[in-house]
Residue frames as qw, qx, qy, qz and C-alpha x, y, z in Angstrom:
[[0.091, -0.237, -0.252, 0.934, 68.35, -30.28, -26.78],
 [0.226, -0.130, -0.382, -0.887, 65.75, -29.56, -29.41],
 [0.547, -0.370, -0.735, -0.152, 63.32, -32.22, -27.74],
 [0.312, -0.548, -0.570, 0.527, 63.49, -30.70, -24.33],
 [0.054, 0.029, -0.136, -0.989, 63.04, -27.03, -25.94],
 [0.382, -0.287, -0.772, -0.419, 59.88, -28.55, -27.82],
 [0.490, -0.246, -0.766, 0.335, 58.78, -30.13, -24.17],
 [0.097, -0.410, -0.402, 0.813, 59.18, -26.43, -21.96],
 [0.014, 0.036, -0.194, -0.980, 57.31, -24.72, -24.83],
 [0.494, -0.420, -0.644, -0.405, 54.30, -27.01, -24.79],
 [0.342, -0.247, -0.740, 0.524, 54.58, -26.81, -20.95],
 [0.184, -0.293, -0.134, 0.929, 54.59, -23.21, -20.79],
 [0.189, -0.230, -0.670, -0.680, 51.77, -23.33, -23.83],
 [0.435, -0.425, -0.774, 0.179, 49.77, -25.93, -21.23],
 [0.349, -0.259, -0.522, 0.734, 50.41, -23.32, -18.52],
 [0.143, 0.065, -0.182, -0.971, 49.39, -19.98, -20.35],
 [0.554, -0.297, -0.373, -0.682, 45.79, -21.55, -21.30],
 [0.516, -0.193, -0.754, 0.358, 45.30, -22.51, -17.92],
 [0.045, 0.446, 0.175, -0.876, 45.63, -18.72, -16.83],
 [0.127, 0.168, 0.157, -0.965, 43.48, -17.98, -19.20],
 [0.460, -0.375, -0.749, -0.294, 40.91, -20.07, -18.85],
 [0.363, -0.302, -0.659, 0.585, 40.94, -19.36, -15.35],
 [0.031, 0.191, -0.045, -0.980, 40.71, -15.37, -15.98],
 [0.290, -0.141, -0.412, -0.852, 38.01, -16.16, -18.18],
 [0.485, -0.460, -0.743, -0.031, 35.90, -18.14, -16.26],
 [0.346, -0.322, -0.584, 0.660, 36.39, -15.48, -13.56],
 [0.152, 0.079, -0.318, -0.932, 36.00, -12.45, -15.85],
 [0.403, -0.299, -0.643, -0.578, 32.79, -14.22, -17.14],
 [0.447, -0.322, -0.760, 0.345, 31.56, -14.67, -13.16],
 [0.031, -0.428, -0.209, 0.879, 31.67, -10.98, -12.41],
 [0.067, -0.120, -0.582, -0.801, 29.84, -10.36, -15.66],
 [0.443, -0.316, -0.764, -0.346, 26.84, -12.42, -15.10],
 [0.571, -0.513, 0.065, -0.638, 24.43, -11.60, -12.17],
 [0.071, -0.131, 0.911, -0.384, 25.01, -14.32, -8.72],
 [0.326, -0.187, -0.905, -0.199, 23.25, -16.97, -8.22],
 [0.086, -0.404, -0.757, 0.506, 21.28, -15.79, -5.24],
 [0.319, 0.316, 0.022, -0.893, 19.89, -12.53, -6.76],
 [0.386, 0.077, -0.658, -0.642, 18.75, -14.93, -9.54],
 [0.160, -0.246, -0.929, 0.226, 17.47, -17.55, -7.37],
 [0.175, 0.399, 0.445, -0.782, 15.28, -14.12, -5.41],
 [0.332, 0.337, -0.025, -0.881, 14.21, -12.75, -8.08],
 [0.435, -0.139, -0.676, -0.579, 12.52, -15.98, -9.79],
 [0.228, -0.388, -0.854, 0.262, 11.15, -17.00, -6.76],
 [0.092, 0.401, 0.299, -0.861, 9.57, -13.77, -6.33],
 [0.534, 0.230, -0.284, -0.762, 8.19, -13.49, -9.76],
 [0.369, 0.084, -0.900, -0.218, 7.05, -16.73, -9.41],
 [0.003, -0.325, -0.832, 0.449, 5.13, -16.24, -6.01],
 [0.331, 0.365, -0.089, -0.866, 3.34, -13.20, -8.18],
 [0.473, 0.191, -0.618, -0.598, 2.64, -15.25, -10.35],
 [0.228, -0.313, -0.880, 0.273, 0.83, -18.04, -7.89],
 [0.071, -0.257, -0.428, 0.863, -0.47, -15.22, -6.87],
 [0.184, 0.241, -0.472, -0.828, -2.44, -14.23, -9.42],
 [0.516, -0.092, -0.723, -0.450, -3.49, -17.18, -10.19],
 [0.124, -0.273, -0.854, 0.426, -4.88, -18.13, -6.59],
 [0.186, 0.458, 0.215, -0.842, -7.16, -14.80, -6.84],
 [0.491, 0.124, -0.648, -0.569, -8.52, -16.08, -10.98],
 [0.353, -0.049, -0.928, 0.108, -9.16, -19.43, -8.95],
 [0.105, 0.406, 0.717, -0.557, -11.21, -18.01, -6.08],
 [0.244, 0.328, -0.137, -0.902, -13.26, -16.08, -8.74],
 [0.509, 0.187, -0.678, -0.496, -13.81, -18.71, -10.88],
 [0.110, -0.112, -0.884, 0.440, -14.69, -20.82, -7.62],
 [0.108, 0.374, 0.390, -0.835, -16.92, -18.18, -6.49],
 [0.536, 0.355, -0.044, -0.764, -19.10, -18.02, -9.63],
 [0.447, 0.154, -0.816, -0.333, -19.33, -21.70, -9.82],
 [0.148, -0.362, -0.800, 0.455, -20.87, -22.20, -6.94],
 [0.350, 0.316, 0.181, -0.863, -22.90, -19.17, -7.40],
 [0.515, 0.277, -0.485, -0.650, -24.17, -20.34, -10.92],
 [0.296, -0.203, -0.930, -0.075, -24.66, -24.26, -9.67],
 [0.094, -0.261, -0.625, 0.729, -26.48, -22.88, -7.08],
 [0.389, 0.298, 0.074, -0.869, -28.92, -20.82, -8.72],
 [0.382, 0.076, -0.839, -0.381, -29.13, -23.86, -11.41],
 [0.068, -0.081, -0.927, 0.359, -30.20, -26.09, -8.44],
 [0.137, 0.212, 0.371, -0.894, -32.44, -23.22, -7.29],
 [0.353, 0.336, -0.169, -0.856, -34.13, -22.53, -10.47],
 [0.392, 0.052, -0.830, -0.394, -34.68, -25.80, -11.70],
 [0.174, -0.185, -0.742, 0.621, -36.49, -26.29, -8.40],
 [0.287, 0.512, 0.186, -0.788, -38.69, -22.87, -8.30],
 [0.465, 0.238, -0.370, -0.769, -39.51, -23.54, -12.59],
 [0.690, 0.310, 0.562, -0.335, -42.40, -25.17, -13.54],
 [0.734, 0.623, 0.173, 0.208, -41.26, -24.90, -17.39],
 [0.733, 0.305, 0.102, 0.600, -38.48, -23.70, -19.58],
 [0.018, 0.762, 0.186, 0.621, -39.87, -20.15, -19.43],
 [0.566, -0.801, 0.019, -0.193, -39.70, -20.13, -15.48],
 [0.733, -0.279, -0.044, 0.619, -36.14, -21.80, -15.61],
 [0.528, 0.459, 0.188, 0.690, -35.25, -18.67, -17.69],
 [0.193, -0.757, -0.183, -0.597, -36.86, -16.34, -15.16],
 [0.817, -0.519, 0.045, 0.248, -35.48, -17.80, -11.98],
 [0.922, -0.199, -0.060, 0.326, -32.70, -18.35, -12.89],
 [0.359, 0.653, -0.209, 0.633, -30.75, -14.52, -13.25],
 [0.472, -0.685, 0.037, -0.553, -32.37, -14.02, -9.93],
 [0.931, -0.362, -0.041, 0.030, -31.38, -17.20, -8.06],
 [0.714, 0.258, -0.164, 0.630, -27.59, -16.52, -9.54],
 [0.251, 0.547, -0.303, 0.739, -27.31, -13.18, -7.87],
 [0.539, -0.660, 0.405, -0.331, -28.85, -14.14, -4.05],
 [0.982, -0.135, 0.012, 0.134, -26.56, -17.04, -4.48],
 [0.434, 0.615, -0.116, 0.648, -23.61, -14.65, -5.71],
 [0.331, -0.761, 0.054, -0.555, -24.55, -12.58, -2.43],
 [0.772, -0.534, 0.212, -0.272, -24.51, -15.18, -0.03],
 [0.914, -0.120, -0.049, 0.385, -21.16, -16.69, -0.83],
 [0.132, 0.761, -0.034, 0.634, -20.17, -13.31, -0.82],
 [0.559, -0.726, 0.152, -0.370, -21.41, -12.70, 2.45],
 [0.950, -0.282, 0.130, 0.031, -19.41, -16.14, 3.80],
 [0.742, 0.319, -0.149, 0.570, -16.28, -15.52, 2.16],
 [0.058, 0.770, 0.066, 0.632, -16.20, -12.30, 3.60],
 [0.734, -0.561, 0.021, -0.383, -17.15, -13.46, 6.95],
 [0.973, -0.094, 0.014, 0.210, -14.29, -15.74, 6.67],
 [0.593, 0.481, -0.066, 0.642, -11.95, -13.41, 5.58],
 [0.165, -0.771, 0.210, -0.579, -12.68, -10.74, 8.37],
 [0.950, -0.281, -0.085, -0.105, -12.18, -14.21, 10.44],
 [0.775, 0.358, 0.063, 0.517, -8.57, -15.01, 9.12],
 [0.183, 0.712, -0.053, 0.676, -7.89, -11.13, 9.53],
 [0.449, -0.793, 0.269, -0.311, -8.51, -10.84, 13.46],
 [0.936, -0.081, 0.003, 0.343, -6.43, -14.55, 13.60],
 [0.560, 0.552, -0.126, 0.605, -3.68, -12.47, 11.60],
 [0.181, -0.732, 0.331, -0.567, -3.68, -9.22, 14.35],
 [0.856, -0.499, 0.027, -0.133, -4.15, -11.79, 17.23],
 [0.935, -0.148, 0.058, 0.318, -0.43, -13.22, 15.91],
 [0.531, 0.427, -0.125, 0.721, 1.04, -10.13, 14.75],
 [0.465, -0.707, 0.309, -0.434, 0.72, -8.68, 18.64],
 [0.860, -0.403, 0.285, 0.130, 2.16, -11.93, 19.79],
 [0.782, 0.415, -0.016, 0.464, 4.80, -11.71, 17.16],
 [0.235, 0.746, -0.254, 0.568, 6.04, -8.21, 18.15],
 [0.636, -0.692, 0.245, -0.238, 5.45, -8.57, 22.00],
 [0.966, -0.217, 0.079, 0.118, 7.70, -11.89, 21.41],
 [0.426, 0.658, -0.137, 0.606, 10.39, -9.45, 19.19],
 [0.305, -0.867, 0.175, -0.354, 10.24, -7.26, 22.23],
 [0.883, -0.433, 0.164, -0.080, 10.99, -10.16, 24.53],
 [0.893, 0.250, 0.028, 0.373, 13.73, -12.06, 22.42],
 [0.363, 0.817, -0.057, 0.444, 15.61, -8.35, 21.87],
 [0.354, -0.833, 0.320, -0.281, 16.14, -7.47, 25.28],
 [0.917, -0.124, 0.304, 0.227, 17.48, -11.14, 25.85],
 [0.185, -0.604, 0.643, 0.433, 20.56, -9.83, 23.23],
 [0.648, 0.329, 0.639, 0.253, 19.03, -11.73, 20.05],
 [0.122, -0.079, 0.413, 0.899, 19.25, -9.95, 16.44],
 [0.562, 0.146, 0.233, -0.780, 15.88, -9.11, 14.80],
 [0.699, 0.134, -0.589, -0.383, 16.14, -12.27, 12.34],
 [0.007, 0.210, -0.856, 0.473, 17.02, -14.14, 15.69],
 [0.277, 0.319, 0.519, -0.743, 13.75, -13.18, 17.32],
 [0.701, 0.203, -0.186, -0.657, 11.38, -13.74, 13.85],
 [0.523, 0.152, -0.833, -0.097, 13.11, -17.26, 13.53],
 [0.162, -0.030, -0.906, 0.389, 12.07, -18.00, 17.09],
 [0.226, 0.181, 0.218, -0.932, 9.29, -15.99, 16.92],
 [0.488, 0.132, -0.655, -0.562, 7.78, -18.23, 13.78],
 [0.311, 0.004, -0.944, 0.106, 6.65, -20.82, 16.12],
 [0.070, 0.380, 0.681, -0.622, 4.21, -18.91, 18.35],
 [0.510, 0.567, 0.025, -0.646, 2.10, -17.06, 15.07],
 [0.501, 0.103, 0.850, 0.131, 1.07, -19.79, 13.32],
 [0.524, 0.579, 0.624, 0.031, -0.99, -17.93, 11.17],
 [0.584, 0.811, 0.030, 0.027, 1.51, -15.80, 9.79],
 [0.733, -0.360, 0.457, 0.353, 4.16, -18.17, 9.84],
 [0.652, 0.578, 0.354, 0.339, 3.95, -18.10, 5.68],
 [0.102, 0.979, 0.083, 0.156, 4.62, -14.77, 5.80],
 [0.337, -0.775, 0.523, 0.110, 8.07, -14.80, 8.14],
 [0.787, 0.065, 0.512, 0.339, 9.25, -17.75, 6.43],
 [0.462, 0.742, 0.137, 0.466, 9.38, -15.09, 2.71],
 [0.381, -0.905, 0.183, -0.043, 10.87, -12.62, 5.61],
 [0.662, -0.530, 0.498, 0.179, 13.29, -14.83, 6.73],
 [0.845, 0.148, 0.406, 0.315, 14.14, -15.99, 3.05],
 [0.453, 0.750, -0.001, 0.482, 15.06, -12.72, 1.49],
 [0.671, -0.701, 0.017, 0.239, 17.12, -11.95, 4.94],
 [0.706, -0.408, 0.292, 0.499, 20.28, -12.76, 3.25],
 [0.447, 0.453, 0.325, 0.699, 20.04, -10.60, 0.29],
 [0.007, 0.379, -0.095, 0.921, 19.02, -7.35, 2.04],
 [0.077, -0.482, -0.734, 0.473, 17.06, -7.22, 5.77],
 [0.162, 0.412, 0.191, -0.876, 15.19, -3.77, 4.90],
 [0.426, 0.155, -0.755, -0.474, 14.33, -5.53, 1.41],
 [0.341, -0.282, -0.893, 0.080, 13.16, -8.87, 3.65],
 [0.021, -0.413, -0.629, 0.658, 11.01, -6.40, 5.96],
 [0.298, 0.290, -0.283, -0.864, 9.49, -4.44, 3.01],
 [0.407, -0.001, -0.878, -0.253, 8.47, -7.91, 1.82],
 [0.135, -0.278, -0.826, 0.472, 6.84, -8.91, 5.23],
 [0.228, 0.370, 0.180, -0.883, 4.90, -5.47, 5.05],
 [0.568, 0.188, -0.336, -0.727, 3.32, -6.25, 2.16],
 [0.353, -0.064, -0.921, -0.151, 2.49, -9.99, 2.53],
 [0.074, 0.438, 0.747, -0.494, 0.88, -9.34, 5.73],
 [0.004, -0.339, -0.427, -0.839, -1.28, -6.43, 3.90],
 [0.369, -0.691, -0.588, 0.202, -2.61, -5.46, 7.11],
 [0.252, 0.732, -0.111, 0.623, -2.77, -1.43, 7.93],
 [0.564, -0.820, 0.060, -0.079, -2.09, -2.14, 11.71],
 [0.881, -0.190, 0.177, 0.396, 0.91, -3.91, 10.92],
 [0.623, 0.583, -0.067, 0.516, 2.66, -1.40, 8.70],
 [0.401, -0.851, 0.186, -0.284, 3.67, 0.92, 11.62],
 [0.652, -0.613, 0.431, 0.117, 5.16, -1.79, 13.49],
 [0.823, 0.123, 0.220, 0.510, 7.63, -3.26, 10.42],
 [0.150, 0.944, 0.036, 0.291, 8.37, 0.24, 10.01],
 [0.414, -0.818, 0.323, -0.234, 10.01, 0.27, 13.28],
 [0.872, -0.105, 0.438, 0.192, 11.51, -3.03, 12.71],
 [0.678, 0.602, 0.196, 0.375, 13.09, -1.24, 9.74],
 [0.283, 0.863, -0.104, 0.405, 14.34, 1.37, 11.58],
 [0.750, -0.557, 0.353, -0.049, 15.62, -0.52, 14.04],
 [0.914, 0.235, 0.212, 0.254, 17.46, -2.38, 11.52],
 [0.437, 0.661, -0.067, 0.606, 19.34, 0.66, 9.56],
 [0.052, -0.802, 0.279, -0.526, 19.72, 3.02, 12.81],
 [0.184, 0.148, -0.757, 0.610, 19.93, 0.77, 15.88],
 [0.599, -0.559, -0.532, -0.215, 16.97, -0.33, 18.63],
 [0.414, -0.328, -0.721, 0.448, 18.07, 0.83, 21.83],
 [0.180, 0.141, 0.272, -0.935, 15.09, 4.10, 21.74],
 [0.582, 0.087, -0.342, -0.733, 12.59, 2.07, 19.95],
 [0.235, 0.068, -0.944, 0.220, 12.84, -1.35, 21.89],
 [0.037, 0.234, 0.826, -0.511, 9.92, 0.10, 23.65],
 [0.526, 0.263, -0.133, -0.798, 7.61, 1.14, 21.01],
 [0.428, -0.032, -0.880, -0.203, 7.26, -2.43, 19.78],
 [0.096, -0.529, -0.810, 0.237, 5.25, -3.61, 23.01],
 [0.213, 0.491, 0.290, -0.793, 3.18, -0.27, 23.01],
 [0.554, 0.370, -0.355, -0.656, 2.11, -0.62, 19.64],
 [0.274, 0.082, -0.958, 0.008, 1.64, -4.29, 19.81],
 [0.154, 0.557, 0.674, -0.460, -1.15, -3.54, 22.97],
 [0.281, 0.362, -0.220, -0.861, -2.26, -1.07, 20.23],
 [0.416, 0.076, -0.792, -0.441, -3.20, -3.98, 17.45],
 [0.213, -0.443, -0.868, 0.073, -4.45, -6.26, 20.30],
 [0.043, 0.146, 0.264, -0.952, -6.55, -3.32, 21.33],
 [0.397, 0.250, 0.110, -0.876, -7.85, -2.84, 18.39],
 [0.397, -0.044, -0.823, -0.404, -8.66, -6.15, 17.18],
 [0.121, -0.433, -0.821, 0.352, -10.50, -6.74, 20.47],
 [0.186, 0.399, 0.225, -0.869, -12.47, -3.70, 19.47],
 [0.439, 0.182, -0.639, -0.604, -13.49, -5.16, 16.10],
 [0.178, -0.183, -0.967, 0.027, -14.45, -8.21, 17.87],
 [0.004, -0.342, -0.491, 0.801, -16.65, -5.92, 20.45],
 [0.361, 0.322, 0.031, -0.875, -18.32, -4.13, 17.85],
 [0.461, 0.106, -0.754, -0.455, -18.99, -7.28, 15.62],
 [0.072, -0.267, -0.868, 0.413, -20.63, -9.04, 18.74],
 [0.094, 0.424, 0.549, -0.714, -22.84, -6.14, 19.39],
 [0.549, 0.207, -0.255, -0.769, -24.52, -6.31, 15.90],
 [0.006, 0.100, 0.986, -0.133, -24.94, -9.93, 16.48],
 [0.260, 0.485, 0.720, -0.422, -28.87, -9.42, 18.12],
 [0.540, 0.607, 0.061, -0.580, -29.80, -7.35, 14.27],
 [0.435, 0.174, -0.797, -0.382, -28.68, -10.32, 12.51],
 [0.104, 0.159, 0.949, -0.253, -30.33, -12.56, 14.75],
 [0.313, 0.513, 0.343, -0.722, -33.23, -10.00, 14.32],
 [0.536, 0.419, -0.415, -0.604, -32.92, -10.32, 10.27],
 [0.272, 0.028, -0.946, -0.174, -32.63, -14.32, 10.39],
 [0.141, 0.330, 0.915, -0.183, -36.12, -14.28, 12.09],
 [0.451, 0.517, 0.124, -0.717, -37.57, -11.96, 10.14],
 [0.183, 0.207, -0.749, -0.602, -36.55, -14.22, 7.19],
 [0.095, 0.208, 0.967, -0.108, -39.10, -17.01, 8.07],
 [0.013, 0.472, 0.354, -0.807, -41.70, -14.22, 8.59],
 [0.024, 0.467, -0.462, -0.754, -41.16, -13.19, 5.52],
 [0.275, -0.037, -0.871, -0.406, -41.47, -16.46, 3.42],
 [0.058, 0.406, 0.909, -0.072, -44.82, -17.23, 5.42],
 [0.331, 0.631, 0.219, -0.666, -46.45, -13.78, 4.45],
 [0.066, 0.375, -0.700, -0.604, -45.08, -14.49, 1.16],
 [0.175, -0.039, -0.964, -0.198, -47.05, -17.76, 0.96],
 [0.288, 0.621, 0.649, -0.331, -50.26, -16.35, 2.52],
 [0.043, 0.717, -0.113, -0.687, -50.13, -13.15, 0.90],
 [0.165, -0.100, 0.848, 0.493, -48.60, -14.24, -2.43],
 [0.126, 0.312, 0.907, 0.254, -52.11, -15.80, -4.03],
 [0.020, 0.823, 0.495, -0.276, -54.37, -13.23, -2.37],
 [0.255, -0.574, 0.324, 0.708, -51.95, -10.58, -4.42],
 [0.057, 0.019, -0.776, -0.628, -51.33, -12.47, -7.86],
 [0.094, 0.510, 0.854, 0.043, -55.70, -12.87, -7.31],
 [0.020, -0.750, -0.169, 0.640, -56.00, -9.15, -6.95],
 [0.106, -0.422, 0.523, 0.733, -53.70, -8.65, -9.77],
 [0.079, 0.052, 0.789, 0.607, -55.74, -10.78, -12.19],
 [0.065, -0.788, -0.588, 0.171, -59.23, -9.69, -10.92],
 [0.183, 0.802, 0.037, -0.568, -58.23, -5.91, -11.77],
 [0.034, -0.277, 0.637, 0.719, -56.65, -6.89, -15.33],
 [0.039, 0.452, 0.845, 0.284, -60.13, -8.93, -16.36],
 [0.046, 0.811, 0.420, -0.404, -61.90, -5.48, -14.95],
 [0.384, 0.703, 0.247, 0.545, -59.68, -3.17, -17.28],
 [0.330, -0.944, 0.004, 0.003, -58.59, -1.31, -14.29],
 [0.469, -0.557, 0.365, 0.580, -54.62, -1.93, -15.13],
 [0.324, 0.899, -0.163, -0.247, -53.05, 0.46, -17.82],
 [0.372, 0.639, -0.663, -0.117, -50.10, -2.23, -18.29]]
């Protein structure tokens, strides 16, 4: 008898830390934060942090090229040490300028791309909705026709499953466009309240964006002929420069041997 007593008590021992291991391992589950919030929230502070560093990177880009540039420039334009030293602040800042000017030019590039796909994005929302899709439906299918802010619905579509108004807040700010905040607005309040009075603001504000990016285009055309007008005045320029120039710096040193300059 004593052996089978022994036996049920170790069973029943066995059994008891089972349950509470179990408990604790559950107990210690609810404690700790899920895996998915953790997952968001390094991937987020991690795209900040890419961030960051992509924007240090084009800087540093940007004033290495400026600074080889002027190097090039200056070492070119000097006749001695003393002329590299004089060139060369000058050569660094119209070389600063003019990759200025080209990023810029590239970036306002990029930007009408961006409106061009967020008007085909919403117009395609519009489209998808009425068909009886959700709104993550309609971005997932939607990701294929706006190629150039595909990056952008993809982060959309990835915080989806931790909170949609959260994953559309997100969208708003990646795109960091101020035509676009309007319409995720509505895509937000379409979310929390319901879409069937706002279904038809999306295409009206959509012809809005393509409106007004075809107005940007419109007015950037029609300064076109006073840059054309400044890139032939540049030549112009450099050949008065180069008549002009000697018959100047000969003036200049014909009144300093007279005593007629005061500095």
């Amino acid at each position: 008898m004593i052996p089978l007593f022994i036996s049920i008590g170790f069973f029943v021992c066995a059994i008891s830390l089972f349950l509470i291991f179990t408990k604790w391992k559950s107990l210690n589950r609810l404690k700790r934060p899920g895996p998915s919030k953790t997952y968001f929230l390094i991937k987020e502070l991690r795209f900040k942090m890419q961030k960051k560093l992509a924007v240090l990177s084009k800087n540093r880009k940007q004033l290495l090229l400026a600074f080889g540039g002027a190097a090039v420039a200056a070492i070119g334009l000097s006749r001695s040490l003393g002329d590299l030293f004089y060139y060369l602040p000058t050569c660094f800042i119209i070389s600063f300028l003019v990759i200025n000017f080209t990023r810029k030019t590239k970036r306002n590039a990029a930007r009408n791309k961006k409106l061009k796909d967020l008007a085909m994005l919403f117009e395609a929302i519009e489209m998808y909705m009425k068909a009886g899709y959700t709104i993550y439906q309609s971005l997932s299918l939607a990701r294929v026709l706006t190629p150039n802010i595909s990056r952008e619905i993809e982060i959309c579509l990835s915080y989806w499953s931790e909170n949609p108004r959260k994953a559309l807040e997100k969208f708003k700010d990646e795109l960091n466009l101020e035509e676009g905040e309007v319409l995720v607005s509505l895509l937000i309040h379409m979310e929390s309240a319901g879409r069937k009075n706002l279904s038809g603001l999306l295409l009206k504000e959509a012809f809005n964006i393509e409106r007004l990016r075809r107005l940007r285009i419109e007015t950037d055309v029609s300064l076109r002929p006073l840059y054309i007008m400044v890139y032939r005045f540049i030549p112009l320029a450099s050949a008065l420069g180069i008549i002009a120039g000697p018959l100047l710096y000969r003036t200049y040193l014909v009144m300093v041997n007279a005593g007629l300059m005061l500095f």
